[in-house]
C-alpha positions in Angstrom: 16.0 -2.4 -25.9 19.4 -2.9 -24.6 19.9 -5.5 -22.1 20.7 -3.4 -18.9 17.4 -0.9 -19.7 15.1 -4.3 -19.6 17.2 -5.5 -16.4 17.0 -1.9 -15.2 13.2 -2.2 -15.6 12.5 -5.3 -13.9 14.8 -3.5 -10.8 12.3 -0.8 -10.7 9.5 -2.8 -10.8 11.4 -4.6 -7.2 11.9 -1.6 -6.0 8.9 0.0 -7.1 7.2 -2.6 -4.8 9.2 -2.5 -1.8 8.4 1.1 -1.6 4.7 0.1 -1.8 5.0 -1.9 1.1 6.4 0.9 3.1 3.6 2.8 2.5 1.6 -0.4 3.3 2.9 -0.5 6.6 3.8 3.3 7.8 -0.1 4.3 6.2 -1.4 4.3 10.0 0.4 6.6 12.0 -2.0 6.0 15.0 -1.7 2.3 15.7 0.8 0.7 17.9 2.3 -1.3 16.2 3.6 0.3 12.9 7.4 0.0 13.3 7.0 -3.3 14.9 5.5 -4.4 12.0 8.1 -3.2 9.8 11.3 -5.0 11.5 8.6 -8.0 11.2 8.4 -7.2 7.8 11.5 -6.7 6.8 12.9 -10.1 9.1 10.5 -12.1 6.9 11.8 -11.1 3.6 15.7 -11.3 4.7 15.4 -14.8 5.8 13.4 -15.7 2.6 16.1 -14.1 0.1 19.3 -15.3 2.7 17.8 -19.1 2.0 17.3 -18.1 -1.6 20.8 -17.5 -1.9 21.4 -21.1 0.0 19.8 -22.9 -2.3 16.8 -23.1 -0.8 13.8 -22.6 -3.1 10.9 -19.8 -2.3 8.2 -22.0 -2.9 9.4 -24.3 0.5 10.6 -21.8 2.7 8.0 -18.9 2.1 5.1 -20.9 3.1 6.7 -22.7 6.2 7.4 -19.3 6.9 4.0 -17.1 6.4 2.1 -20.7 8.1 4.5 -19.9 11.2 3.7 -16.1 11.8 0.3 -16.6 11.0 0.4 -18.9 13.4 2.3 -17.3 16.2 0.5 -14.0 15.1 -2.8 -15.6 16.0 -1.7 -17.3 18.7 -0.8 -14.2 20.7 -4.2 -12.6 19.8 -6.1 -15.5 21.4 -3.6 -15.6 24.2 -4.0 -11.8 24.9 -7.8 -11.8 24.5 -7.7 -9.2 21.5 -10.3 -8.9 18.6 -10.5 -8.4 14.9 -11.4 -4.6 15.9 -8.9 -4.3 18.6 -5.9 -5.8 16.2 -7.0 -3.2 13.5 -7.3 -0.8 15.7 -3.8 -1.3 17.2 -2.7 -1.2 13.6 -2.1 -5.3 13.3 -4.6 -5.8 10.6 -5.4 -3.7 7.7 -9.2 -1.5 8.4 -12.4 -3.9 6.9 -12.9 -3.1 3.5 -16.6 -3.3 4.1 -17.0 -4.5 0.2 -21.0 -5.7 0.2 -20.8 -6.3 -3.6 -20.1 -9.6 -4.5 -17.8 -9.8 -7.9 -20.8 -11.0 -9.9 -23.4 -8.5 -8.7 -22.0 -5.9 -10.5 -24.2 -6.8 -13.3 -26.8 -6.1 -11.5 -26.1 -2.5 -10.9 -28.6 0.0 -13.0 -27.5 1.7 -16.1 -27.7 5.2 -16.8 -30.7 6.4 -18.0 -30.1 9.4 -20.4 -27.6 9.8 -23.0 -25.9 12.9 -20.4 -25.5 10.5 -17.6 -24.0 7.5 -19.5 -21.3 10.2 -21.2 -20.6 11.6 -17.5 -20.3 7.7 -16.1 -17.9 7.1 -19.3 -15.4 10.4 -18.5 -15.1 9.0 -15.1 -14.6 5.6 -16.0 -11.9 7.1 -18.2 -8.8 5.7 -17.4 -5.8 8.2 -15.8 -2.3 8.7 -17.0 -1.2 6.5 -14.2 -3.6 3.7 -15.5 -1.3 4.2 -19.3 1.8 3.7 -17.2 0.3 0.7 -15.8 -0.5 -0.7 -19.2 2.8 0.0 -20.5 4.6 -1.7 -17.5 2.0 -4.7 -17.7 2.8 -5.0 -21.7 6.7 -4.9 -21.2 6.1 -7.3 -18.4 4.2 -10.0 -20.4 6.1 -9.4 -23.5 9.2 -10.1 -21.3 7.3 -13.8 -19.7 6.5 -14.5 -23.0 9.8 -14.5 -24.5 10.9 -16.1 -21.3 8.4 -19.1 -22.1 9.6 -19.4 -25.8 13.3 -19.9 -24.7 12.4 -22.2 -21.7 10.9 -24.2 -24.2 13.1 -24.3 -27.2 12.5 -26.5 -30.3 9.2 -27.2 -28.3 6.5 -25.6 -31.0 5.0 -22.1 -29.5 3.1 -19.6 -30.5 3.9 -16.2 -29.5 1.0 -14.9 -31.5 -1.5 -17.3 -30.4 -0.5 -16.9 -26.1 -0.5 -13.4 -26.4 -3.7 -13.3 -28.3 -4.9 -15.5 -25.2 -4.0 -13.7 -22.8 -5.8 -10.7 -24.0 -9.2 -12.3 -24.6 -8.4 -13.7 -21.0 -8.0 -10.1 -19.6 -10.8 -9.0 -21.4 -13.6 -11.7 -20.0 -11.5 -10.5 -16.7 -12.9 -7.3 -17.2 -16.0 -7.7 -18.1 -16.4 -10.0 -15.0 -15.2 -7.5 -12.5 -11.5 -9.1 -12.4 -8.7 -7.4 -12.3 -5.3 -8.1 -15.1 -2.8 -9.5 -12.8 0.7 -11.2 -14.2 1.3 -15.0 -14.9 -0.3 -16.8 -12.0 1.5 -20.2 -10.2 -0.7 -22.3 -12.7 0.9 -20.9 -15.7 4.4 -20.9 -14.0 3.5 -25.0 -13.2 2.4 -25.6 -16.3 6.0 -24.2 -17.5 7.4 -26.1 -15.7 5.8 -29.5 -15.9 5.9 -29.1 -19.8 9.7 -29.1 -20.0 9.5 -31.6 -17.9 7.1 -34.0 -20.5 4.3 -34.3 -18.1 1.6 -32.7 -20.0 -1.1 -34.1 -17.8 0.4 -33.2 -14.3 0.9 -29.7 -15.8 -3.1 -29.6 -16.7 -4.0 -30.9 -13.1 -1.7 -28.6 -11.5 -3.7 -25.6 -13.5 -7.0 -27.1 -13.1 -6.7 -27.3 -9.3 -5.6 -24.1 -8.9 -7.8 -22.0 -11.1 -10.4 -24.1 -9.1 -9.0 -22.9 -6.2 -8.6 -18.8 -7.2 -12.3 -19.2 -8.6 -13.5 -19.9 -5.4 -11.8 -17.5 -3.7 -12.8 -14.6 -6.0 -16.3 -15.9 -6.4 -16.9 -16.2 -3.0 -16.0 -12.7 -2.0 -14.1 -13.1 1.1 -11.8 -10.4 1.9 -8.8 -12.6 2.9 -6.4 -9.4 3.2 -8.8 -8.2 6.3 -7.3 -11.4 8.2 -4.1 -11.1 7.3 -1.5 -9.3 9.5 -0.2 -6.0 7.9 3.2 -7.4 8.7 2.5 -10.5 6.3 1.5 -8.6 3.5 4.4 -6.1 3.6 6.8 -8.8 4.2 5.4 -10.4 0.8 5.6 -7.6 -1.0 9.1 -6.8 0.3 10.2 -10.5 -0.8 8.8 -10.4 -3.9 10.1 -7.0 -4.4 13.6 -7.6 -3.3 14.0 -10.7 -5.0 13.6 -8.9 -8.3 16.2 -6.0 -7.1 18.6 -9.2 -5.8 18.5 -10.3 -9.5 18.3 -7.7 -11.7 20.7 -4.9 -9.6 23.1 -7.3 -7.9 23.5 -10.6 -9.1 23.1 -9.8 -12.7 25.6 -6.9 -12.8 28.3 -9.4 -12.8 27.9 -10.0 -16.5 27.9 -6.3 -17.3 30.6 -3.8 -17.4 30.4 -0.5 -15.1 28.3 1.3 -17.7 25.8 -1.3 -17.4 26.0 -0.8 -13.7 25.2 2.8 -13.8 22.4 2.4 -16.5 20.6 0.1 -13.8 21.3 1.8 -10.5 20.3 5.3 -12.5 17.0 3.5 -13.1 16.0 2.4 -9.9 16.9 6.0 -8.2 15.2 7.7 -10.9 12.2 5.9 -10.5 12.4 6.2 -6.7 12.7 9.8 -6.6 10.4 10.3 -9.9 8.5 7.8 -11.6 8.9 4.8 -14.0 8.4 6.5 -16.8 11.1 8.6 -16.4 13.4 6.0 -15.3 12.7 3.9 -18.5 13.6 7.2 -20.8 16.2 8.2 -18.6 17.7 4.6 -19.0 17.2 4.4 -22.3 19.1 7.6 -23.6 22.2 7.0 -21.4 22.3 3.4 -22.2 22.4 4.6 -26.2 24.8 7.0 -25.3 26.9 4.1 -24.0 26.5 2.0 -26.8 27.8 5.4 -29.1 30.4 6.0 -27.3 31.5 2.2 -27.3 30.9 1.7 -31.2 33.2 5.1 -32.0 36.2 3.8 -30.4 35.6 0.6 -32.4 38.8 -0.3 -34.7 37.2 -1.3 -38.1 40.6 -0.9 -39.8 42.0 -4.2 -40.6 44.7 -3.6 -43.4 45.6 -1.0 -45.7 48.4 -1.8 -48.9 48.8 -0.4 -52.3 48.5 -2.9 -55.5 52.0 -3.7 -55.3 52.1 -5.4 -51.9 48.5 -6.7 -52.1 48.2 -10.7 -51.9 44.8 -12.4 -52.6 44.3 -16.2 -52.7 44.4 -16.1 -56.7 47.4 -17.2 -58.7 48.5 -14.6 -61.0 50.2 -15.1 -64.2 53.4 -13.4 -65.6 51.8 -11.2 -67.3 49.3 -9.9 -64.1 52.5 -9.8 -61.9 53.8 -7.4 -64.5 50.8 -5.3 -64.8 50.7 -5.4 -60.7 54.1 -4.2 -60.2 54.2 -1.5 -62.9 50.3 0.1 -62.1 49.9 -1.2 -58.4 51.1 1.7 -57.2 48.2 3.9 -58.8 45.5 0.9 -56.4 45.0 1.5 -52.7 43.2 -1.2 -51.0 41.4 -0.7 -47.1 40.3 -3.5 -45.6 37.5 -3.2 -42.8 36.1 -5.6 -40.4 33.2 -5.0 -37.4 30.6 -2.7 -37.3 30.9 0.9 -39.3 28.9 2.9 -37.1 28.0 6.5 -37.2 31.3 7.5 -34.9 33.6 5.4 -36.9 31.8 6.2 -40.4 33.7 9.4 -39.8 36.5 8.8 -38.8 37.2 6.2 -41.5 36.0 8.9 -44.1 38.6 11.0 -42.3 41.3 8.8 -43.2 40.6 7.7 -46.5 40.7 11.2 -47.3 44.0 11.6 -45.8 44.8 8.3 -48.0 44.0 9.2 -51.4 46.9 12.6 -51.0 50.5 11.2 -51.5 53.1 13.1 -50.1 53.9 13.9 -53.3 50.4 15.2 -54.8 49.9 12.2 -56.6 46.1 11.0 -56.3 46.0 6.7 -56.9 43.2 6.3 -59.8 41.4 3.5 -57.9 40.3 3.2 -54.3 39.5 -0.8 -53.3 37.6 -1.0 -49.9 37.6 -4.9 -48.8 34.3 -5.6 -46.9 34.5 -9.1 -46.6 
């Protein structure tokens, strides 16, 4: 793919989510507090991006950050009196989500009986077209972190075969457990990290603690998002979101040229105003049409002499200079150099065409094209 259709991509997938979190947050048009929440929202992710931009890293200031509203957020509640039930009511925290199913005790769930109701369970466990698109985001996604991991780590030996072959069996037992694919978690981002650093056994700490950590979250059950202010989880989703469009639509367009420019920005408001699908396609075919267009106006042309005035590297003896001088005119040699594309294949054809009629009517017996 060309570079600014997988930069384009990654864009939509920013933008993508900060549209999600506007619906996250403008979903309850009864509560009180919906466009509160919003300037909330949006104040968290500015000052996380503005410090990004200073040099501050995410992983400080976010948390200071979410531990302050939290804070503050719950602060107020107690100071005010208000509820669980009153917050969600007012629209400050999402409704209870009421799950009684643990993770695990899906396996205890009956199976069909007859052969009619297992087909009907199966046709409504079939997945959507939107489930497809999510697949095909997810797989350009992880093919995308895994090429990242294989330049961060260089002459390091990697497999690509073997991590993405771990990653499926990983999403599979996911599956099967009642888990749900997500992308690279923190511990696979640490353990990046740590490994270019040469601290194997830090990195394997670092993932042990905090698979630990999302194992006992998931096993337990507890619906953590039910005590989290709407604001807070908008305001996440808008920082990670924008951080992705700050990358990939603004700071990376100062290595590409205006076409590039266009190829991106047409992604992201196709996708806004469409889908994602169509943005990829819609990418794709102009960015092609780009790269055309720029390989027909390539000069591939780099000399063009008769026998006579042709000089090589090669000493010639008295008897070759003879032959040269009396049959070099019947010898045209082309030299090319760069890429003969489709565009320029003509063209070129064009004027060698053109080369082989003298003036005269006189047609030279050979034709030399120089690749080298």
């Amino acid at each position: 793919l060309p570079y600014p259709v997988v930069a384009g991509f990654l864009a939509m997938i920013g933008a993508a989510v900060i549209k999600g979190a506007f619906k996250i947050l403008l979903a309850d048009k009864q509560g009180e507090s919906e466009y509160v929440a919003v300037i909330i929202s949006v104040f968290f992710a500015l000052c996380v991006l503005g410090l990004k931009l200073k040099g501050i890293r995410t992983s400080l200031s976010a948390p200071i950050l979410i531990v302050s509203l939290v804070s503050v957020f719950y602060g107020w509640a107690f100071w005010t009196g208000r509820g669980l039930e009153e917050l969600a009511e007012e629209g400050w925290l999402s409704p209870a989500s009421g799950h009684e199913v643990q993770p695990l005790q899906i396996f205890h769930q009956p199976l069909p009986n007859t052969w009619y109701e297992f087909a009907q369970a199966f046709y409504l466990a079939w997945p959507s077209f939107e489930s497809f698109l999510l697949v095909l985001v997810a797989t350009i996604m992880r093919a995308l972190t895994i090429i990242a991991i294989e330049s961060a780590y260089a002459d390091e030996p990697y497999s690509v075969d073997e991590e993405m072959s771990s990653l499926g069996l990983a999403t599979l037992l996911g599956g099967l457990c009642g888990g749900v694919p997500m992308n690279a978690t923190s511990a696979m981002t640490d353990l990046n990290k740590e490994g270019i650093k040469g601290d194997p056994l830090a990195a394997r700490y670092t993932v042990a603690i905090i698979t630990l950590l999302h194992l006992g979250m998931w096993g337990s059950g507890i619906p953590l998002v039910d005590y989290l202010p709407r604001f807070l989880l908008g305001g996440l989703l808008m920082q990670m979101g924008g951080g992705m469009l700050m990358d990939w639509a603004f700071l990376v367009t100062r290595r590409l040229q205006r076409s590039g420019r266009m190829v991106i920005w047409g992604m992201i408001l196709t996708s806004l105003f469409s889908d994602m699908t169509r943005g990829i396609a819609c990418g794709t075919v102009v960015a092609l049409g780009f790269v055309i267009i720029r390989f027909s106006k390539l000069e591939v042309l780099k000399y063009h002499v008769c026998g006579v005035h042709f000089r090589s590297g090669e000493l010639y003896s008295s008897a070759q200079r003879a032959i040269l001088k009396k049959y070099g005119d019947q010898t045209e040699v082309v030299g090319l150099t760069g890429f003969v594309f489709e565009g320029v294949a003509i063209s070129l054809a064009l004027y060698l065409k053109e080369t082989i009629r003298h003036p005269d009517g006189e047609k030279p017996k050979r034709l030399i094209i120089d690749c080298a």
